[in-house]
N, C-alpha and C positions, 0 to 999 in steps of 0.2 A: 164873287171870288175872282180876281183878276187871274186872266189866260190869257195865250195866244196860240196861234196854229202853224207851228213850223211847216216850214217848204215841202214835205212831205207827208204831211197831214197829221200828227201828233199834238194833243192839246196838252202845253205843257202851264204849270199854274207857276205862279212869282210875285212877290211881297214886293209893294212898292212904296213907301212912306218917308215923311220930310218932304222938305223944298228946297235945301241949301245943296253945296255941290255933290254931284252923283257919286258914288259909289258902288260898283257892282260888284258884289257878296257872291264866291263861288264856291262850293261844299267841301265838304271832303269826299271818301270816291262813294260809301253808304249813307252819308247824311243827307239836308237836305236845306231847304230856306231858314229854318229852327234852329239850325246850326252855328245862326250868326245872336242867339238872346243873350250869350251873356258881354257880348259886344252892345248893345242895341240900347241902354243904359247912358252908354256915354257917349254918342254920336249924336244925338238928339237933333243937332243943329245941322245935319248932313242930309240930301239925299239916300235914303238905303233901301237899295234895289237887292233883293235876294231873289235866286233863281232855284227851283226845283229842277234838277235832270231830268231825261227821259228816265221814266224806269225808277225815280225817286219821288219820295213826298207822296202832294195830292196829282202829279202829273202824270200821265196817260203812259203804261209799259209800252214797249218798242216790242211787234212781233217779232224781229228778227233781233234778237239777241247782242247779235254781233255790231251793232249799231250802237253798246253802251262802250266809245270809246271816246281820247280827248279830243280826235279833231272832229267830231259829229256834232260832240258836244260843246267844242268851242264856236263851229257854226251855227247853235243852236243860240248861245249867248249872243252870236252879232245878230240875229235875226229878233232878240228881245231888244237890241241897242235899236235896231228898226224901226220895231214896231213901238217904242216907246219915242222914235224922234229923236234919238243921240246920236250926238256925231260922235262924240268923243269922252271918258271917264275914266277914272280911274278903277282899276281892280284888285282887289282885296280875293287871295286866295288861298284856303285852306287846303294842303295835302292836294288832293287831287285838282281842284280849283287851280293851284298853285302852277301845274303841270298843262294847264290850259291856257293858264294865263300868257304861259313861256310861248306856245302854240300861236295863240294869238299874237304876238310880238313879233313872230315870224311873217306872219302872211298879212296882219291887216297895223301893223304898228302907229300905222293913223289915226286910229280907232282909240287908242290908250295915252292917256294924260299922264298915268303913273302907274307903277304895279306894287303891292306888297306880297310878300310870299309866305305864310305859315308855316313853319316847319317844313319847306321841301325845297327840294334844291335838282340839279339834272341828276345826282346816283340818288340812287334808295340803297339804303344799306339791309344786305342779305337777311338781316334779322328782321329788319323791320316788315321786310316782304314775307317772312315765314309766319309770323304773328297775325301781320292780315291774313293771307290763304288760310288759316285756323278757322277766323271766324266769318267771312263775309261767305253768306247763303246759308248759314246756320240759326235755326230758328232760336230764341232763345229759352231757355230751361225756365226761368222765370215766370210765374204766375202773374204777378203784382210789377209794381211799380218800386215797390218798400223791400222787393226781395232782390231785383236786380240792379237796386242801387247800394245793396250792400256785396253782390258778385263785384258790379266792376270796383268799389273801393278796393275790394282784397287782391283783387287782380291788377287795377293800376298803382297800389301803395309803392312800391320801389320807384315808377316814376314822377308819382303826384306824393309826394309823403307828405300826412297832414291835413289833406284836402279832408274838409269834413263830410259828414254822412250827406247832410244836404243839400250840398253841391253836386255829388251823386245823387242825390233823387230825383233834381231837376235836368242832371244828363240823361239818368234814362228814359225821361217823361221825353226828352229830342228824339231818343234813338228808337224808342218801341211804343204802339201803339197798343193802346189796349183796347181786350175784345172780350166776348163773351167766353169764348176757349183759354184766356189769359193774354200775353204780351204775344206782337206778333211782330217783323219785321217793318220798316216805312219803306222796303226798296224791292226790286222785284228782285229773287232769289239765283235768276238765270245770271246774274252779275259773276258769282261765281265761275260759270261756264265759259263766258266771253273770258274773262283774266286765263282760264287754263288755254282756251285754244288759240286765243290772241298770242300769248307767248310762246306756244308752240307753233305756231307760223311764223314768227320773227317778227307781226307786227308793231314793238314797241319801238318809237322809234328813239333817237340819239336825240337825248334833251339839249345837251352841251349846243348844238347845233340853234335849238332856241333859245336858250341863254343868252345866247351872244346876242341874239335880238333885240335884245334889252339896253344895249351899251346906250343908245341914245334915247334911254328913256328913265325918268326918276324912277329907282327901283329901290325896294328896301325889303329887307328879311328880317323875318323874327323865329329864332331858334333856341325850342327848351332847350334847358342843359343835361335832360335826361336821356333825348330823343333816339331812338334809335331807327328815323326813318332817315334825316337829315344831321349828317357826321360833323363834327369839326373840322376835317380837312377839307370835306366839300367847302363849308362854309368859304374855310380858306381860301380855296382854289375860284372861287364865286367872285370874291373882292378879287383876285389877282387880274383877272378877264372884265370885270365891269368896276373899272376903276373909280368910280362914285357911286357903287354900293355902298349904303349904310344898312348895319344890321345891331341887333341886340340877343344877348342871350338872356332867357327869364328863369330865373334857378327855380329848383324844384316843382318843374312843368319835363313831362315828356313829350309824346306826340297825341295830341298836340296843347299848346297853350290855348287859355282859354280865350284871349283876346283881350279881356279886363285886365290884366296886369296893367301896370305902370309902364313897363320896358314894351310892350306890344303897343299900348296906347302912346307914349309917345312916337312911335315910329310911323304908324297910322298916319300922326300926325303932320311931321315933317314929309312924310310922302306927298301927302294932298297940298302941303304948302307949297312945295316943290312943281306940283303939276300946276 
Protein backbone atom coordinates (compact mmCIF):
# COMPACT_ATOMS: atom_id res chain seq x y z
CA UNK A 1 0.00 0.00 0.00
CA UNK A 2 1.88 3.05 -1.05
CA UNK A 3 2.56 5.86 1.90
CA UNK A 4 4.53 8.35 3.03
CA UNK A 5 5.56 10.10 6.27
CA UNK A 6 4.85 13.88 6.48
CA UNK A 7 7.30 16.16 8.18
CA UNK A 8 5.54 15.57 11.20
CA UNK A 9 5.17 12.18 11.42
CA UNK A 10 1.68 11.21 10.02
CA UNK A 11 1.57 8.17 7.51
CA UNK A 12 -0.58 9.36 5.06
CA UNK A 13 -1.55 6.63 2.10
CA UNK A 14 -2.05 7.81 -1.94
CA UNK A 15 -2.85 5.99 -5.25
CA UNK A 16 -0.37 6.40 -7.79
CA UNK A 17 -0.92 4.74 -11.27
CA UNK A 18 -0.18 5.42 -15.09
CA UNK A 19 3.07 6.89 -16.49
CA UNK A 20 1.96 9.61 -18.89
CA UNK A 21 1.72 13.36 -17.48
CA UNK A 22 1.12 13.77 -13.70
CA UNK A 23 -1.92 14.72 -12.43
CA UNK A 24 -2.53 15.28 -8.76
CA UNK A 25 -6.23 14.43 -7.63
CA UNK A 26 -7.30 16.52 -4.46
CA UNK A 27 -10.59 15.32 -2.60
CA UNK A 28 -13.29 16.91 -1.58
CA UNK A 29 -13.12 18.33 2.26
CA UNK A 30 -14.79 14.15 3.53
CA UNK A 31 -13.83 12.21 0.57
CA UNK A 32 -10.76 10.69 -0.20
CA UNK A 33 -8.21 9.06 -3.19
CA UNK A 34 -11.94 7.06 -4.25
CA UNK A 35 -13.20 10.13 -5.03
CA UNK A 36 -11.38 10.50 -8.14
CA UNK A 37 -13.22 6.52 -9.93
CA UNK A 38 -15.64 7.92 -11.86
CA UNK A 39 -12.85 10.08 -13.46
CA UNK A 40 -10.33 7.23 -13.55
CA UNK A 41 -12.06 5.59 -16.84
CA UNK A 42 -11.00 8.11 -19.05
CA UNK A 43 -7.58 9.34 -18.04
CA UNK A 44 -5.98 6.01 -18.53
CA UNK A 45 -3.15 7.62 -20.51
CA UNK A 46 -2.38 10.11 -17.56
CA UNK A 47 -0.29 9.88 -14.61
CA UNK A 48 -3.08 9.75 -11.62
CA UNK A 49 -1.71 10.52 -8.35
CA UNK A 50 -4.56 10.74 -5.74
CA UNK A 51 -3.93 11.73 -2.36
CA UNK A 52 -5.82 10.69 1.05
CA UNK A 53 -5.79 13.63 3.80
CA UNK A 54 -4.77 13.56 7.22
CA UNK A 55 -7.72 12.41 8.92
CA UNK A 56 -9.12 10.68 5.46
CA UNK A 57 -9.29 7.36 3.52
CA UNK A 58 -6.70 4.67 4.71
CA UNK A 59 -4.46 7.68 6.10
CA UNK A 60 -3.21 8.12 9.62
CA UNK A 61 -6.04 10.77 11.85
CA UNK A 62 -4.13 13.97 13.05
CA UNK A 63 -4.17 14.03 17.14
CA UNK A 64 -4.61 17.51 17.03
CA UNK A 65 -7.74 18.13 15.14
CA UNK A 66 -7.09 21.51 14.35
CA UNK A 67 -4.45 20.32 11.85
CA UNK A 68 -7.47 19.26 9.35
CA UNK A 69 -7.09 22.53 7.56
CA UNK A 70 -6.09 23.75 3.62
CA UNK A 71 -2.74 25.13 4.31
CA UNK A 72 -1.56 21.78 6.40
CA UNK A 73 -2.99 20.08 3.99
CA UNK A 74 -1.61 21.82 1.00
CA UNK A 75 1.92 21.29 2.64
CA UNK A 76 1.12 17.83 3.08
CA UNK A 77 0.48 17.51 -0.83
CA UNK A 78 4.00 19.24 -1.72
CA UNK A 79 5.58 16.91 0.67
CA UNK A 80 3.75 13.78 -1.62
CA UNK A 81 5.25 16.06 -4.87
CA UNK A 82 8.67 15.30 -2.83
CA UNK A 83 8.52 12.24 -1.92
CA UNK A 84 7.29 11.08 -5.27
CA UNK A 85 10.31 13.28 -7.26
CA UNK A 86 7.93 16.17 -8.77
CA UNK A 87 9.03 19.16 -9.53
CA UNK A 88 6.08 20.20 -11.14
CA UNK A 89 1.99 19.04 -12.08
CA UNK A 90 -0.86 19.72 -12.63
CA UNK A 91 -3.90 19.71 -10.01
CA UNK A 92 -7.15 18.60 -10.40
CA UNK A 93 -9.39 19.80 -7.44
CA UNK A 94 -12.47 18.94 -6.10
CA UNK A 95 -14.38 21.31 -3.49
CA UNK A 96 -12.07 21.40 -0.94
CA UNK A 97 -8.93 20.20 -3.24
CA UNK A 98 -10.08 23.07 -5.26
CA UNK A 99 -9.40 25.45 -2.12
CA UNK A 100 -5.82 24.02 -1.86
CA UNK A 101 -5.14 24.17 -4.98
CA UNK A 102 -5.76 28.14 -4.77
CA UNK A 103 -3.36 27.80 -1.45
CA UNK A 104 -0.91 26.36 -3.41
CA UNK A 105 -0.80 28.94 -6.15
CA UNK A 106 0.03 31.42 -3.65
CA UNK A 107 3.02 30.12 -1.89
CA UNK A 108 4.74 27.56 -4.14
CA UNK A 109 3.22 28.59 -7.85
CA UNK A 110 6.26 26.81 -9.18
CA UNK A 111 5.18 23.70 -8.23
CA UNK A 112 1.94 23.87 -10.56
CA UNK A 113 1.80 23.37 -14.50
CA UNK A 114 -1.97 23.86 -14.43
CA UNK A 115 -4.93 23.89 -12.04
CA UNK A 116 -8.54 22.80 -12.68
CA UNK A 117 -11.16 23.56 -10.10
CA UNK A 118 -14.47 21.36 -9.43
CA UNK A 119 -17.20 23.15 -8.36
CA UNK A 120 -15.36 25.87 -6.16
CA UNK A 121 -14.32 29.10 -6.55
CA UNK A 122 -12.90 31.82 -3.51
CA UNK A 123 -16.97 32.42 -2.00
CA UNK A 124 -18.90 29.32 -0.86
CA UNK A 125 -22.25 30.26 -1.05
CA UNK A 126 -24.22 30.34 2.53
CA UNK A 127 -26.31 27.49 1.48
CA UNK A 128 -23.86 25.35 0.39
CA UNK A 129 -22.06 25.89 3.77
CA UNK A 130 -25.23 25.05 5.74
CA UNK A 131 -25.88 21.71 3.85
CA UNK A 132 -22.23 20.61 4.59
CA UNK A 133 -22.26 21.68 8.47
CA UNK A 134 -25.57 19.14 8.40
CA UNK A 135 -23.73 16.33 7.56
CA UNK A 136 -19.90 16.17 7.93
CA UNK A 137 -19.23 14.02 11.37
CA UNK A 138 -22.50 12.53 11.12
CA UNK A 139 -22.47 8.95 11.09
CA UNK A 140 -24.64 7.59 8.58
CA UNK A 141 -28.32 5.96 9.26
CA UNK A 142 -27.64 3.37 6.72
CA UNK A 143 -26.96 -0.21 7.30
CA UNK A 144 -26.06 -1.31 3.68
CA UNK A 145 -24.52 0.08 0.79
CA UNK A 146 -28.29 -0.60 -1.27
CA UNK A 147 -29.88 1.52 1.42
CA UNK A 148 -27.70 4.65 1.31
CA UNK A 149 -27.65 4.70 -2.10
CA UNK A 150 -31.06 5.19 -2.22
CA UNK A 151 -30.92 8.19 0.80
CA UNK A 152 -28.46 10.10 -1.23
CA UNK A 153 -30.56 9.75 -4.81
CA UNK A 154 -33.75 11.24 -2.87
CA UNK A 155 -31.54 13.71 -1.23
CA UNK A 156 -29.42 14.86 -4.18
CA UNK A 157 -32.57 14.49 -7.00
CA UNK A 158 -33.12 18.27 -7.42
CA UNK A 159 -29.49 18.66 -8.13
CA UNK A 160 -28.56 15.37 -9.98
CA UNK A 161 -32.12 14.72 -11.49
CA UNK A 162 -32.10 11.46 -13.36
CA UNK A 163 -28.82 10.10 -11.93
CA UNK A 164 -29.69 6.56 -11.72
CA UNK A 165 -29.82 4.29 -8.71
CA UNK A 166 -26.43 2.83 -9.67
CA UNK A 167 -24.42 5.68 -9.91
CA UNK A 168 -25.62 5.94 -6.29
CA UNK A 169 -24.53 2.64 -5.28
CA UNK A 170 -21.23 3.14 -6.32
CA UNK A 171 -21.08 6.73 -4.63
CA UNK A 172 -21.81 5.36 -1.62
CA UNK A 173 -19.40 2.33 -1.83
CA UNK A 174 -16.72 6.02 -1.99
CA UNK A 175 -18.21 7.63 0.84
CA UNK A 176 -19.04 4.78 3.59
CA UNK A 177 -17.13 1.87 4.50
CA UNK A 178 -18.82 -0.99 5.54
CA UNK A 179 -18.38 -2.82 8.81
CA UNK A 180 -19.83 -5.36 10.96
CA UNK A 181 -22.07 -2.63 12.94
CA UNK A 182 -23.18 -1.40 9.21
CA UNK A 183 -21.74 1.75 7.07
CA UNK A 184 -19.30 3.80 8.94
CA UNK A 185 -17.68 7.13 7.97
CA UNK A 186 -13.85 6.98 5.71
CA UNK A 187 -12.91 10.44 7.62
CA UNK A 188 -12.21 11.03 11.08
CA UNK A 189 -15.36 12.67 12.68
CA UNK A 190 -13.37 15.55 14.61
CA UNK A 191 -13.50 17.16 10.97
CA UNK A 192 -16.70 18.59 12.15
CA UNK A 193 -14.93 20.26 15.36
CA UNK A 194 -12.06 21.85 13.37
CA UNK A 195 -14.89 23.53 10.71
CA UNK A 196 -16.87 25.00 13.86
CA UNK A 197 -13.88 26.39 15.81
CA UNK A 198 -11.79 27.20 12.78
CA UNK A 199 -14.43 29.74 11.83
CA UNK A 200 -14.88 30.94 15.05
CA UNK A 201 -11.45 32.04 15.38
CA UNK A 202 -11.46 33.81 12.04
CA UNK A 203 -9.13 31.36 10.65
CA UNK A 204 -10.47 30.96 7.13
CA UNK A 205 -8.74 32.89 5.24
CA UNK A 206 -9.62 35.36 1.78
CA UNK A 207 -9.54 32.93 -1.15
CA UNK A 208 -9.86 35.94 -3.71
CA UNK A 209 -6.27 36.74 -2.36
CA UNK A 210 -5.26 33.00 -3.77
CA UNK A 211 -7.21 33.33 -6.80
CA UNK A 212 -5.32 35.80 -8.11
CA UNK A 213 -2.41 33.48 -7.71
CA UNK A 214 -3.47 31.82 -10.46
CA UNK A 215 -3.40 34.69 -13.15
CA UNK A 216 -0.15 33.19 -14.50
CA UNK A 217 -1.13 29.92 -14.52
CA UNK A 218 -3.40 27.61 -16.89
CA UNK A 219 -6.47 27.51 -14.89
CA UNK A 220 -9.89 26.00 -15.73
CA UNK A 221 -13.20 25.39 -13.74
CA UNK A 222 -15.78 23.18 -14.11
CA UNK A 223 -19.26 24.30 -12.56
CA UNK A 224 -22.69 22.21 -12.21
CA UNK A 225 -25.39 24.17 -13.08
CA UNK A 226 -27.19 23.17 -10.02
CA UNK A 227 -24.39 23.89 -7.59
CA UNK A 228 -24.96 25.74 -4.63
CA UNK A 229 -21.31 25.74 -3.32
CA UNK A 230 -19.84 27.73 -6.46
CA UNK A 231 -22.60 30.60 -7.75
CA UNK A 232 -22.70 32.02 -11.18
CA UNK A 233 -21.58 35.41 -10.25
CA UNK A 234 -18.60 33.97 -8.66
CA UNK A 235 -17.90 32.13 -11.72
CA UNK A 236 -18.16 35.45 -13.23
CA UNK A 237 -16.21 37.44 -11.19
CA UNK A 238 -13.46 34.47 -11.52
CA UNK A 239 -13.07 35.07 -15.46
CA UNK A 240 -13.25 38.97 -14.78
CA UNK A 241 -9.59 38.61 -12.36
CA UNK A 242 -7.97 35.67 -14.45
CA UNK A 243 -8.38 36.74 -17.72
CA UNK A 244 -7.64 33.30 -19.48
CA UNK A 245 -9.82 31.30 -17.39
CA UNK A 246 -11.70 28.83 -19.13
CA UNK A 247 -14.57 27.12 -17.44
CA UNK A 248 -17.66 24.93 -18.44
CA UNK A 249 -20.98 24.56 -16.83
CA UNK A 250 -22.25 20.64 -16.83
CA UNK A 251 -26.26 20.77 -16.71
CA UNK A 252 -28.04 18.71 -14.31
CA UNK A 253 -24.92 18.08 -11.92
CA UNK A 254 -24.72 20.02 -8.55
CA UNK A 255 -22.00 19.88 -6.28
CA UNK A 256 -20.42 18.26 -7.29
CA UNK A 257 -19.81 16.91 -10.99
CA UNK A 258 -18.80 13.73 -11.26
CA UNK A 259 -15.85 14.30 -13.66
CA UNK A 260 -17.04 11.79 -16.54
CA UNK A 261 -19.15 14.33 -18.18
CA UNK A 262 -18.16 15.60 -21.59
CA UNK A 263 -17.90 19.45 -20.38
CA UNK A 264 -15.47 18.31 -17.10
CA UNK A 265 -13.48 15.98 -19.38
CA UNK A 266 -12.97 18.33 -21.91
CA UNK A 267 -11.61 20.95 -19.73
CA UNK A 268 -9.30 18.36 -17.81
CA UNK A 269 -8.27 18.34 -21.03
CA UNK A 270 -7.21 21.57 -22.48
CA UNK A 271 -5.86 22.32 -19.03
CA UNK A 272 -3.02 19.70 -19.25
CA UNK A 273 -2.70 20.75 -22.93
CA UNK A 274 -2.17 24.08 -21.72
CA UNK A 275 0.34 23.05 -18.93
Amino acid sequence: MPEFKTSDGLRLHFEDEGSGAPLLCLAGLTRCSRDFEFLRPHVRDLRLIRLDYRGRGRSDHDPDYMNYNILREGHDALELLDHLGLEKVTVLGTSRGGMIAMTLAASHPERLSGVILNDVGPVIEPAGIARIMEYVGRKPVSKTHEQAAQVLKDAMEAQFPGVPLEIWRKQAEIQYEATEGGLALRYDDRLHKALLEQAAAGAIPDLWMFFEALRGIPTGVVRGANSDILGAGTLAEMHRRHPGLISAEVPDRGHVPFLNEPQSLDIIRRILEAA
